[in-house]
HTML snippet that shows the backbone in 3Dmol.js (N, CA, C, O; Angstrom):
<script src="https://3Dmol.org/build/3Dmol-min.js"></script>
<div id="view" style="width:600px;height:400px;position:relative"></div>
<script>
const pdb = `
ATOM      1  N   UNK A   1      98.716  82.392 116.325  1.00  0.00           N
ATOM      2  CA  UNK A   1      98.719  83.799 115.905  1.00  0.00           C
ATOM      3  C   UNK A   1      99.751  84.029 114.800  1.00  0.00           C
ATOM      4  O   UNK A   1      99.594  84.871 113.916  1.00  0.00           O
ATOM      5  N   UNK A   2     100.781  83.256 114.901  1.00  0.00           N
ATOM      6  CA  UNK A   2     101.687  83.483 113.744  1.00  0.00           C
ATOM      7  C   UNK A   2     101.499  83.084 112.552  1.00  0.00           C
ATOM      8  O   UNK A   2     101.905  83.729 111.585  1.00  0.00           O
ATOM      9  N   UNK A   3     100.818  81.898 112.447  1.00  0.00           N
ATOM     10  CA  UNK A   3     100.309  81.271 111.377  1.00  0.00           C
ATOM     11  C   UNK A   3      99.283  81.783 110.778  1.00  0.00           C
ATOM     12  O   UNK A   3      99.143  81.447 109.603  1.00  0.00           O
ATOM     13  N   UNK A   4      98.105  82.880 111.463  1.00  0.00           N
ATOM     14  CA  UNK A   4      97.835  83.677 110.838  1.00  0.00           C
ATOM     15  C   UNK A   4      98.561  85.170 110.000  1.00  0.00           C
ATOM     16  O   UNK A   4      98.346  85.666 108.894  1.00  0.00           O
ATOM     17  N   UNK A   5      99.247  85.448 110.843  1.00  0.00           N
ATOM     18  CA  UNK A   5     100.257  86.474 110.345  1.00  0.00           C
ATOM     19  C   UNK A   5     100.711  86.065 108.608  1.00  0.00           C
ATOM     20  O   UNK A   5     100.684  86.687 107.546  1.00  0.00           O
ATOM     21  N   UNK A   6     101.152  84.564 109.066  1.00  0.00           N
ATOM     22  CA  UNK A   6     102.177  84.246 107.447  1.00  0.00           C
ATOM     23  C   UNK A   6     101.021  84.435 106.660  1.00  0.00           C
ATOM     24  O   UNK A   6     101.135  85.197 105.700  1.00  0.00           O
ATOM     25  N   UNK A   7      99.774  83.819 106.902  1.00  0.00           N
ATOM     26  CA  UNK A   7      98.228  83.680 105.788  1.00  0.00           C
ATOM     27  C   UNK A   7      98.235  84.976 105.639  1.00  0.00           C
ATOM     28  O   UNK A   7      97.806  85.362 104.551  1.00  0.00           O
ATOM     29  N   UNK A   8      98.511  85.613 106.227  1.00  0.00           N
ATOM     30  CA  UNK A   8      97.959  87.199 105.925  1.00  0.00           C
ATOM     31  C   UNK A   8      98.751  87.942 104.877  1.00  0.00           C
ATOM     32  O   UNK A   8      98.380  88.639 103.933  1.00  0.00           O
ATOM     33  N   UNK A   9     100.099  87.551 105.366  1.00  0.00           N
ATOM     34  CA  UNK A   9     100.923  87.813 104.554  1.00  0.00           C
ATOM     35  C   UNK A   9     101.237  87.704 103.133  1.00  0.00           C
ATOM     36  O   UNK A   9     101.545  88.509 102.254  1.00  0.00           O
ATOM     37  N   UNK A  10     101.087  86.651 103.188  1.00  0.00           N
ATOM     38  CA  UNK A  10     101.164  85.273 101.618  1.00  0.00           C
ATOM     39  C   UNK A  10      99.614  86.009 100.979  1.00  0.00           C
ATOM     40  O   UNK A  10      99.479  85.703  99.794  1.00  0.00           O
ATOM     41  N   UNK A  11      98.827  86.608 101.341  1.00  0.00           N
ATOM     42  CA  UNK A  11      97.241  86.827 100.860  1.00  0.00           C
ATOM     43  C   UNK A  11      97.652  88.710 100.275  1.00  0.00           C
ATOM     44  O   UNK A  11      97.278  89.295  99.258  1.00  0.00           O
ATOM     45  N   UNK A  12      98.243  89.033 101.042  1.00  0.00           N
ATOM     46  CA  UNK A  12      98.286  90.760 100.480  1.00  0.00           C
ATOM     47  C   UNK A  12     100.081  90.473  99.674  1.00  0.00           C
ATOM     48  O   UNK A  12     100.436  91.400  98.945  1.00  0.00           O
ATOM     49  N   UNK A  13     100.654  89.794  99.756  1.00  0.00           N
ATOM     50  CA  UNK A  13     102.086  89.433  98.670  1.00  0.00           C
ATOM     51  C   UNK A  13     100.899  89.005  97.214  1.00  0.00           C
ATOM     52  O   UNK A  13     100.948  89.468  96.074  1.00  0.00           O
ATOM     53  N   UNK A  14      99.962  88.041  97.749  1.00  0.00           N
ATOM     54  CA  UNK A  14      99.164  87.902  96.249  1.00  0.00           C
ATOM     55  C   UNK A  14      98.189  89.650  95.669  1.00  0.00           C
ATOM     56  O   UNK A  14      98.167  90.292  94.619  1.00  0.00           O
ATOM     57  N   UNK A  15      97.820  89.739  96.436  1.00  0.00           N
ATOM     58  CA  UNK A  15      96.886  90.894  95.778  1.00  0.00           C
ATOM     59  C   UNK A  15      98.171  92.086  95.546  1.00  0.00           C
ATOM     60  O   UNK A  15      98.047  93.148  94.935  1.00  0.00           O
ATOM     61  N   UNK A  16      99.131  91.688  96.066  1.00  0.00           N
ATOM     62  CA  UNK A  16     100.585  93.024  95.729  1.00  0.00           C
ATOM     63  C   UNK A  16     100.800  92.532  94.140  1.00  0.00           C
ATOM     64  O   UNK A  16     100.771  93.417  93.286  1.00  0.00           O
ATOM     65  N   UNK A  17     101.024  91.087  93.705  1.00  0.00           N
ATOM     66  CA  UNK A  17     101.339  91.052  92.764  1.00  0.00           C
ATOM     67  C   UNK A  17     100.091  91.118  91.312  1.00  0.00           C
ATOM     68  O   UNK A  17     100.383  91.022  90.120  1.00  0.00           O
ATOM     69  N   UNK A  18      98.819  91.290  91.858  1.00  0.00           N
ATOM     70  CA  UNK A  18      97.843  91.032  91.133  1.00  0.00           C
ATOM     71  C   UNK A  18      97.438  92.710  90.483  1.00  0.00           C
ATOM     72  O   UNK A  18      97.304  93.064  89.311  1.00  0.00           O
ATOM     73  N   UNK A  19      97.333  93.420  91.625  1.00  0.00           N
ATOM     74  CA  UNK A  19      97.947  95.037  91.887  1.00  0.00           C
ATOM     75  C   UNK A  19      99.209  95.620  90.374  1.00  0.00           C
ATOM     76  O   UNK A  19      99.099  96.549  89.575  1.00  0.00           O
ATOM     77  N   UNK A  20     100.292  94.570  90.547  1.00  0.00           N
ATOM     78  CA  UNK A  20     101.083  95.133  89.652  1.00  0.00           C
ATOM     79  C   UNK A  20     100.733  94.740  88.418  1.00  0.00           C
ATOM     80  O   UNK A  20     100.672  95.567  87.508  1.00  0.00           O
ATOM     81  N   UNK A  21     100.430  93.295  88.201  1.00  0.00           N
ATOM     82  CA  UNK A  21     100.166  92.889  86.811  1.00  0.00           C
ATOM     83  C   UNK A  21      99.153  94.119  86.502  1.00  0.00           C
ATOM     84  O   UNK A  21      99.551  94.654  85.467  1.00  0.00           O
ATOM     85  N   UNK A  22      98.167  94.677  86.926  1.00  0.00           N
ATOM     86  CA  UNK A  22      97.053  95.281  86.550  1.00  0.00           C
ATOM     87  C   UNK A  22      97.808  96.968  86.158  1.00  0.00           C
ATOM     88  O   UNK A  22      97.408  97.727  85.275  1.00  0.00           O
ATOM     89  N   UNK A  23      98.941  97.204  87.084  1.00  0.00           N
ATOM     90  CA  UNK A  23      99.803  98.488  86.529  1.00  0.00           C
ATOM     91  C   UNK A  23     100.429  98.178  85.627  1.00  0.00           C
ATOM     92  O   UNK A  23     100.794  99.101  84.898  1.00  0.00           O
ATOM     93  N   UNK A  24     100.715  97.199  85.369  1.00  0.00           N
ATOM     94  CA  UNK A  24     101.774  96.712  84.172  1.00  0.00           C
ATOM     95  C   UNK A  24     101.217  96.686  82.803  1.00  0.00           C
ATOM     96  O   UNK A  24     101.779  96.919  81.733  1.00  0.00           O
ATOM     97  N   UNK A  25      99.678  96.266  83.125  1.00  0.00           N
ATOM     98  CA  UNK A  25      98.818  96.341  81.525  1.00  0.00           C
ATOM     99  C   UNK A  25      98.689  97.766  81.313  1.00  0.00           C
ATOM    100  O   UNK A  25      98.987  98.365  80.280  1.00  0.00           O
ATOM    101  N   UNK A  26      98.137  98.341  82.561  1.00  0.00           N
ATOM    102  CA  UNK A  26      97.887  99.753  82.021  1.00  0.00           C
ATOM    103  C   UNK A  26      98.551 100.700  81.566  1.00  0.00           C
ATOM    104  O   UNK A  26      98.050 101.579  80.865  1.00  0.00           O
ATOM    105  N   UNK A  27     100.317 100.635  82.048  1.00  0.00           N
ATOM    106  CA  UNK A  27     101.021 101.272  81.578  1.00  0.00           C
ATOM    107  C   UNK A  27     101.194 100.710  80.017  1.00  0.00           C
ATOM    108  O   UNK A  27     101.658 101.572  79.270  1.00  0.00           O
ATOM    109  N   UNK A  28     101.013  99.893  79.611  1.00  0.00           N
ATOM    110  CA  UNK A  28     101.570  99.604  78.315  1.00  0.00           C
ATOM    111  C   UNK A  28     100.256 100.339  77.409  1.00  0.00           C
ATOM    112  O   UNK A  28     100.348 101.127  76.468  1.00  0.00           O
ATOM    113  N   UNK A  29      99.497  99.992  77.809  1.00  0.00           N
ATOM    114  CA  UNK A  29      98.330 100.292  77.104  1.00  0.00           C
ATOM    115  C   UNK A  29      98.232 101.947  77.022  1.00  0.00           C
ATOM    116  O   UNK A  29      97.426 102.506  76.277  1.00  0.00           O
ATOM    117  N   UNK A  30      98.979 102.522  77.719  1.00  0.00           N
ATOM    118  CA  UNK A  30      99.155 103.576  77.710  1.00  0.00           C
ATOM    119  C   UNK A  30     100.194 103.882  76.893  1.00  0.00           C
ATOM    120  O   UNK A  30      99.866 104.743  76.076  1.00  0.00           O
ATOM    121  N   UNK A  31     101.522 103.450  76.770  1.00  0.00           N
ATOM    122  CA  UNK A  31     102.287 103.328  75.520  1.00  0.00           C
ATOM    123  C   UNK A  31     101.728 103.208  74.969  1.00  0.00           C
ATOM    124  O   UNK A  31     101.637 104.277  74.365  1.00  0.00           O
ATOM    125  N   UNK A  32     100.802 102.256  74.414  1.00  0.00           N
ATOM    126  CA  UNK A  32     100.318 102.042  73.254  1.00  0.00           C
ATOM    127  C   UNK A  32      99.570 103.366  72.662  1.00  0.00           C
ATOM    128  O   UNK A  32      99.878 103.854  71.574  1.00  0.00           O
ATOM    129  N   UNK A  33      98.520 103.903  73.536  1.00  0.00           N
ATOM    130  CA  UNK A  33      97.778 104.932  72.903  1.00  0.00           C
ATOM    131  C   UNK A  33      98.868 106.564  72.872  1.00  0.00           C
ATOM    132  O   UNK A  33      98.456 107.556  72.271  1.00  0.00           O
ATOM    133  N   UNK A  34     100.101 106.560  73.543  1.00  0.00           N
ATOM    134  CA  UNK A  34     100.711 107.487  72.935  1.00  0.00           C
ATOM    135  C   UNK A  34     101.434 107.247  71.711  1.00  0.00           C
ATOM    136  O   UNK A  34     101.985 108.047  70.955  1.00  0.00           O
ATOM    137  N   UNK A  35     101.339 106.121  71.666  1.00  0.00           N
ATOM    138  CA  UNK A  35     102.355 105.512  70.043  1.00  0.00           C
ATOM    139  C   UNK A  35     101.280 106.059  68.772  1.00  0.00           C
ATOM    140  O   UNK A  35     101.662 106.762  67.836  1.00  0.00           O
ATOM    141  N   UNK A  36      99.851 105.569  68.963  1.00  0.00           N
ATOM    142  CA  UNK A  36      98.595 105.883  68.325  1.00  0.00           C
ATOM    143  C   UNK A  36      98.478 107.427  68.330  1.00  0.00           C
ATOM    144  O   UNK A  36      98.308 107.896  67.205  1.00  0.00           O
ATOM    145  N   UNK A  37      98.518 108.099  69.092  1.00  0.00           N
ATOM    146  CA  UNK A  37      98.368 109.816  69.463  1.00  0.00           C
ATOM    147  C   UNK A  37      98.893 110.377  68.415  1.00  0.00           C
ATOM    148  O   UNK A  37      98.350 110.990  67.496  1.00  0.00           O
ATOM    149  N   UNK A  38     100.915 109.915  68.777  1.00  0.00           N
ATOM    150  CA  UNK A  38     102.178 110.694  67.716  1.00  0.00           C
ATOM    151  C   UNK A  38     101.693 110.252  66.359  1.00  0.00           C
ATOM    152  O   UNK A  38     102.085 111.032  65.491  1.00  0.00           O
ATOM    153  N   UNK A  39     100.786 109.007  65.773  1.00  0.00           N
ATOM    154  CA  UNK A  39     100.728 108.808  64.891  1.00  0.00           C
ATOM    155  C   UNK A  39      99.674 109.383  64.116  1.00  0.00           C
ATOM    156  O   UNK A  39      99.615 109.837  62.974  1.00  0.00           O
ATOM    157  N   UNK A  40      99.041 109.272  64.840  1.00  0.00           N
ATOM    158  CA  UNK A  40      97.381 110.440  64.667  1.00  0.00           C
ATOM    159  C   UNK A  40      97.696 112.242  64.194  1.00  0.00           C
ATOM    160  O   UNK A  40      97.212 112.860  63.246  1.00  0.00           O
ATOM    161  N   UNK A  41      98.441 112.605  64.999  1.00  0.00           N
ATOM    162  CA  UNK A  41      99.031 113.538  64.685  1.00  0.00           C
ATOM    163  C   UNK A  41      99.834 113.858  63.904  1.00  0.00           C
ATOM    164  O   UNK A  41      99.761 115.049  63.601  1.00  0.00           O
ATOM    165  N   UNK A  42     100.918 113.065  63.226  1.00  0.00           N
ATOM    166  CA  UNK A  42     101.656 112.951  61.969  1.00  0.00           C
ATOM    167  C   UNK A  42     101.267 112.842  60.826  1.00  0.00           C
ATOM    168  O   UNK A  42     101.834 113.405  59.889  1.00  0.00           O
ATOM    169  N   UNK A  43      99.659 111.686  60.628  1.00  0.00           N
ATOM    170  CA  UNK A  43      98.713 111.927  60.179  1.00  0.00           C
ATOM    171  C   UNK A  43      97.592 113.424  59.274  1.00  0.00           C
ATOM    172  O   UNK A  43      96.987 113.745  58.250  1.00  0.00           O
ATOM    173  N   UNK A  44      98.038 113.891  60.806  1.00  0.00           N
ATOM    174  CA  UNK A  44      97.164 115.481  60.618  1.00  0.00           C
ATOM    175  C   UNK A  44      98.242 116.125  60.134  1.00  0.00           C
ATOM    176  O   UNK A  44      97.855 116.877  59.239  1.00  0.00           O
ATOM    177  N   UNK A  45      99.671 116.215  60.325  1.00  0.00           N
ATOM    178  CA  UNK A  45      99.917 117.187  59.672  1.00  0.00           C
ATOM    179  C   UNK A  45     100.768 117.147  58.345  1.00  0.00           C
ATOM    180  O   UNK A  45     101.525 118.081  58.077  1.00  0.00           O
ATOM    181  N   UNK A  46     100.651 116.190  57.623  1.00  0.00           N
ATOM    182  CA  UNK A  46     100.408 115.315  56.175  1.00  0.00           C
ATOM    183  C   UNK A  46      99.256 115.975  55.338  1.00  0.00           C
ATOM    184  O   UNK A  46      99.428 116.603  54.293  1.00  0.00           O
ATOM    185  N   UNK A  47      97.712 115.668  56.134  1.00  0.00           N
ATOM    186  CA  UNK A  47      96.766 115.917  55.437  1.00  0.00           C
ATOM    187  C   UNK A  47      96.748 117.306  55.571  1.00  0.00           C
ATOM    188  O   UNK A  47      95.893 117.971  54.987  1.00  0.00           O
TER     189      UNK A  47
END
`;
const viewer = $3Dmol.createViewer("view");
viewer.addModel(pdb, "pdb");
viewer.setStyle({}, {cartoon: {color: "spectrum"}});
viewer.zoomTo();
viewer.render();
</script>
């Protein structure tokens, strides 16, 4: 029973870290499109 416990464990520690990589892109990518936004808009008020 314990040795399932650790498998269980070691299996949701992986999908915890698979979880973050996937917050980690999205937040950037989200930087990214507010970097694009302020620039879009600086843009507009030029033209």
């Amino acid at each position: 029973a314990q040795s399932r416990l650790s498998e269980q464990l070691v299996v949701e520690v992986a999908e915890c870290r698979v979880s973050k990589g996937l917050l980690q892109e999205k937040e950037t990518a989200i930087v990214d499109m507010k970097k694009e936004l302020t620039e879009l808009r600086l843009l507009d008020v030029v033209l």
